[in-house]
N, C-alpha and C positions, 0 to 999 in steps of 0.2 A: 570618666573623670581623669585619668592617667592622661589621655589627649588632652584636653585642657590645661592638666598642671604643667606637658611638657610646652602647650604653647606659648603660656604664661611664663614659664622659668624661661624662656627663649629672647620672649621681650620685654621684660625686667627692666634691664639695662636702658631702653629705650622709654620706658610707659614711665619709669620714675620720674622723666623731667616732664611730664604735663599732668602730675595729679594736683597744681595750684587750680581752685576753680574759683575765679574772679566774680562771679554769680554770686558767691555766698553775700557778700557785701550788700547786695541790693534784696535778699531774699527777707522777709519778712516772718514766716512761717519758724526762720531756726531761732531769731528770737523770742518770737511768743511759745516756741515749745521749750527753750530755758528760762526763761519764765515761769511757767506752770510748773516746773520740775528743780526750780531754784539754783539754775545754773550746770555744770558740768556732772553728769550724773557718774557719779565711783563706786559698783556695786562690786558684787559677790553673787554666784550661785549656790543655791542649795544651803545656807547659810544654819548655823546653830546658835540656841541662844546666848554665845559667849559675848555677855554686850558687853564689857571692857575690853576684849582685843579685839572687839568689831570699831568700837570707836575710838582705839588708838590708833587703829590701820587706817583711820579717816576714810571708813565703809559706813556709805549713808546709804546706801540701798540696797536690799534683798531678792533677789527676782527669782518668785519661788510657782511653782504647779499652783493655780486653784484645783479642788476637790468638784466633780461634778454636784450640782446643790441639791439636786432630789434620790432619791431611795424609789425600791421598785414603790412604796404605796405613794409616792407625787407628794411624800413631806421633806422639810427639808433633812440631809441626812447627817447623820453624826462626824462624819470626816469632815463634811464642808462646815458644819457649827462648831468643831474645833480648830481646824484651820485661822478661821476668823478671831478664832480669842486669841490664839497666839500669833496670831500677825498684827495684833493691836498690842499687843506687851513690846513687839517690834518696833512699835511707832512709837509706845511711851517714853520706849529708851533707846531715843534717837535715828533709828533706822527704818526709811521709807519701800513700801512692797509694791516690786515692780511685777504683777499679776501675770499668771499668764492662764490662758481659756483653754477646756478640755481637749482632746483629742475628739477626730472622726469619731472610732470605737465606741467610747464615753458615751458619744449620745444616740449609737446605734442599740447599745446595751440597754439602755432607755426606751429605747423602742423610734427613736426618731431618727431617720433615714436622711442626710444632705443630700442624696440624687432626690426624693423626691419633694416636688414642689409644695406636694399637699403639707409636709412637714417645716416647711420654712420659713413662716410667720410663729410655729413654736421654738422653733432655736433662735429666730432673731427675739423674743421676747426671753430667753434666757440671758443673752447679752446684754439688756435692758437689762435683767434684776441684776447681774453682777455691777455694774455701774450705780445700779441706784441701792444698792444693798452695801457695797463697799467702801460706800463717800466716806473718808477722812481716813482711810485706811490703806488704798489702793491707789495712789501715783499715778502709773501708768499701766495700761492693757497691753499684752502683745494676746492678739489672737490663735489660738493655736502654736504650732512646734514645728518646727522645721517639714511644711510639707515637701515632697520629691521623695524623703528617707523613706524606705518601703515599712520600717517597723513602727511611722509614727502614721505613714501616709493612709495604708491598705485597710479596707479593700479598695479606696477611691484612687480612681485616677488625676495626674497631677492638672487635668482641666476641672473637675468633679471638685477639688481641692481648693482651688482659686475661686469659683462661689462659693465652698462654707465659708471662706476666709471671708469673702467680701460682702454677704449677707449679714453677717455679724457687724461688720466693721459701721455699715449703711443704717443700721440699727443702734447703735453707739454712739456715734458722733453728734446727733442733734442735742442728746443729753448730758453729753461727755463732761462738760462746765471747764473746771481746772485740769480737770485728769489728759492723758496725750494717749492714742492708741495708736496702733500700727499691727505689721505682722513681722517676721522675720523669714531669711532664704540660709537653707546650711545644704550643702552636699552638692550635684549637680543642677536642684534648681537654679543656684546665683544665676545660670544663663538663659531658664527660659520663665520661670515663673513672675517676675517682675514685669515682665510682658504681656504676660495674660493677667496680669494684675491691673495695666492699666486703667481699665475703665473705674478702679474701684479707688484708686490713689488719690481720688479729691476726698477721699472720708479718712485719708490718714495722716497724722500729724509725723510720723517718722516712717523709715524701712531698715529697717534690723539686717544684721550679716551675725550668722553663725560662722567659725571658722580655726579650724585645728592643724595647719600646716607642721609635716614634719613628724605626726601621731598618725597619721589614719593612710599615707602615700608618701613613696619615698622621692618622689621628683621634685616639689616646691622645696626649696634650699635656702630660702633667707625671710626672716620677718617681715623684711620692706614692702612682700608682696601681699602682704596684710593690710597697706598703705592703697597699694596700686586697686587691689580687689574692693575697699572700702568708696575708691574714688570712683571707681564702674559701678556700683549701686547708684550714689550720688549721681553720677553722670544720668545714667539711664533712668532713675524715677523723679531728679529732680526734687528730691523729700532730704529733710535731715536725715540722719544718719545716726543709729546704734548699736555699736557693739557687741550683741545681745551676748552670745558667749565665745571665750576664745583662752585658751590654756597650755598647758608643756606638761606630758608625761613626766612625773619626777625620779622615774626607775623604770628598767629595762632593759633587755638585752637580747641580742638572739640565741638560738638555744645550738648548740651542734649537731651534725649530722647523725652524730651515737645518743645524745638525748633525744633530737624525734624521732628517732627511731622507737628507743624504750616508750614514747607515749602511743606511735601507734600500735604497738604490741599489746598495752592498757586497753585498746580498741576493737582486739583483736585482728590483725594487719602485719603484714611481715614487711608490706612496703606502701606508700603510694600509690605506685598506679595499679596496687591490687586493690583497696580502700578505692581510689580512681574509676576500677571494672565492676565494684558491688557497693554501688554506693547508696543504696537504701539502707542494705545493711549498717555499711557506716554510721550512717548518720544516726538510726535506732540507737549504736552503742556510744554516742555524745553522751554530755552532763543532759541532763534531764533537761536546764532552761533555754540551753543552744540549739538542741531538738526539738522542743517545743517552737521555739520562732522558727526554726528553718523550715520545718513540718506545717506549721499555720501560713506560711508565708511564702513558699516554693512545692510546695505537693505538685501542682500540676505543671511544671516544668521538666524539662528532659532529662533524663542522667546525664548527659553532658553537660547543660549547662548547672547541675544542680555539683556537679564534682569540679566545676569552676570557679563558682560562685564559694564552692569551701575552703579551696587549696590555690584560688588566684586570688583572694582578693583579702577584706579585714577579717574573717572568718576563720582564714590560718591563723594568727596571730593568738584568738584565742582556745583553738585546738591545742597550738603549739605554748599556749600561755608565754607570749614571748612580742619584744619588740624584731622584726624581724631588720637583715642588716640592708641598710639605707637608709631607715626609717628615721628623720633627723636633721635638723636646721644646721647648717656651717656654725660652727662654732661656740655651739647648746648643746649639751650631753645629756643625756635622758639618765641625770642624778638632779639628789635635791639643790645642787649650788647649780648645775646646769638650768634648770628651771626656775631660780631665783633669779639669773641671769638673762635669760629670755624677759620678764614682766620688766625688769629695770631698765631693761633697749627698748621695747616695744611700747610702753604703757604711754612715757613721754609724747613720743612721737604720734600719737593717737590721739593725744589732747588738744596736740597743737593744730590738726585739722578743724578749722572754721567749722564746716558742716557738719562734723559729727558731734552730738550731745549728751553722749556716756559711754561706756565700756563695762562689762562683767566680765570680772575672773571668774572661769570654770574650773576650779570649784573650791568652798570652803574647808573641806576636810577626808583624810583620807578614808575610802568604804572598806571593809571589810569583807566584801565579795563583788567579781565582777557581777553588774546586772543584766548582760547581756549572757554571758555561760556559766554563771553562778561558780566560780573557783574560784577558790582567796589566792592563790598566785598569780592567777592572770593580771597583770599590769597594764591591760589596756583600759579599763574602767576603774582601778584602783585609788591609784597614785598620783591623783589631779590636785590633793589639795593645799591651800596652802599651812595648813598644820595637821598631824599626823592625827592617825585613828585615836590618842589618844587625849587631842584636843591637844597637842603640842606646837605652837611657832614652830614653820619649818625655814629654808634661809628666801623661800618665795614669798614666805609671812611679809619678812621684813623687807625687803624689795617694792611689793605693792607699799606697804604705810609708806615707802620712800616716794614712790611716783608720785601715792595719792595727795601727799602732804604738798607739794610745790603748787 
């Protein structure tokens, strides 16, 4: 990924004078999917039922997880018949659910396996009830979550990946009516999974870009390349185009050499590259949830790369509860007026692309613990949202109603 962002940060300067694409004019597809979706779609992730400052911020759309629909006895289960009630209180009062379909896991857990073929006419008939179980409720489908990410992808490989995606997708679209479906690419897929998606791109009404410049790697340096990245989707599937999610840490810092130090000592570790030479141990003495995914999801890798994978890449960050230093867009400070200021550059300039037909802010409010290593300091999962943990306006609050409102 660090290759990529530096080749991109390189030619920047260059890629911004050809993202006009002259196609959209004649494209047929980006109007009928605003249409169906009633024009420029302004959402929100993860959303709460604050529907007065949902609908001052001029947030018509919610694009939230569906629940898998069965329980181990094959009825439906109680997450997914709650989900549904309060996503229709969503619709009452104003605000359209932009659905998104389980995980691999989800329906491994179930018992149904995507590598096997025997199981593929039962998943594609789940995609079928979500559609036809959700009419007047459910907008638009994104299938699945950013496959390539190991913690949404595994145990499937990212070819494994692009059929559940596209079995679904092939099973959806003949019944779809008004609703638009798609998938979306976050992480190092943007460069290959669209590819091996092509066979499946005649059953999809958009292609979705995840995308957190500035949070997750310290080399992409400026918003615009949010533009540039947005017009390489378009380019390459020739689909409209959506936003799916994209946000600004609104705190953080890095920590100093004498605080990580006292964490690894919390660790038991007097340095690095002792942590570094006993890294099983390590990782044993993590918060329980960071050990848990590292351990489910890296067991059989080497200590080398598994002491890499902790201390080179996003994994420090929440070890060290800490935005490390680079980490940050020219001229956006990882505070809440820096992050307010980031959606009021960026938000505009996203609308005003032709082929794209919505954008979600990540995320509606701030959490309470990170979900990835479960500590309420860590600020890498925290402080996404645009109003505080206590359902507070924050100044990104007021930034997005400003975008949305023009």
């Amino acid at each position: 990924m660090k290759i990529i962002a530096f080749i991109l940060a390189i030619l920047t300067p260059w890629l911004s004078y050809v993202c006009w694409d002259p196609t959209v004019y004649f494209d047929k597809e980006i109007s009928v999917a605003e249409e169906k979706v009633g024009g420029f779609m302004q959402g929100v992730c993860h959303a709460k039922p604050q529907y007065d400052l949902l609908n001052e911020a001029n947030i018509e759309w919610f694009r939230d997880d569906i629940p898998f629909p069965y329980d181990e006895n094959g009825e439906l289960s109680e997450s997914y018949i709650s989900w549904k009630q309060e996503s229709q209180e969503y619709v009452d009062n104003g605000v359209r659910i932009f659905g998104i379909t389980p995980y691999p896991e989800d329906y491994m857990e179930y018992g149904l396996d995507p590598r096997d073929p025997e199981d593929r006419e039962a998943i594609q008939d789940i995609a079928r009830f979500y559609v036809e179980d959700l009419k007047g409720i459910v907008g638009a489908f994104q299938v699945t979550n950013e496959m390539g990410i190991d913690r949404f992808t595994l145990p499937l490989t990212l070819d494994e990946a692009a059929e559940f995606i596209g079995m679904q997708l092939e099973a959806m679209y003949p019944i779809r009516g008004d609703v638009i479906i798609g998938y979306n690419l976050g992480g190092l897929s943007i460069a290959t999974l669209p590819f091996k998606m092509m066979k499946y791109h005649k059953y999809c009404d958009y292609v979705g870009l995840d995308m957190y410049m500035g949070c997750f790697e310290p080399v992409l340096k400026t918003p615009d390349q949010f533009i540039i990245l947005l017009n390489f989707v378009r380019k390459v599937t020739n689909k409209p185009v959506i936003l799916c999610e994209f946000g600004y840490i609104g705190l953080g810092e890095p920590k100093t050499e004498e605080e990580k130090a006292e964490i690894l000592k919390s660790y038991g570790f007097d340095s690095e590259e002792e942590a570094r030479a006993n890294i099983d141990e390590f990782i044993n003495n993590l918060p329980e949830d960071l050990k848990e995914e590292i351990t489910e999801n890296y067991s059989n890798e080497s200590a080398a790369t598994k002491a890499s994978l902790i201390f080179d890449g996003e994994y420090s960050n929440h070890i060290f509860t800490e935005l490390q230093e680079g980490f940050g867009l020219y001229k956006y400070e990882h505070t809440h007026e820096g992050q307010g200021e980031f959606f009021k550059y960026l938000i505009p300039k996203v609308k005003d692309l032709d082929y794209v037909i919505g954008c979600f802010v990540y995320c509606w409010k701030d959490s309470g613990d990170c979900y990835v290593c479960g500590q309420v300091d860590c600020p890498v999962e925290t402080k996404w949202g645009l109003v505080d943990y206590e359902g507070n306006p924050k100044p990104a609050y007021y930034a997005v109603k400003e975008a949305y409102s023009n």
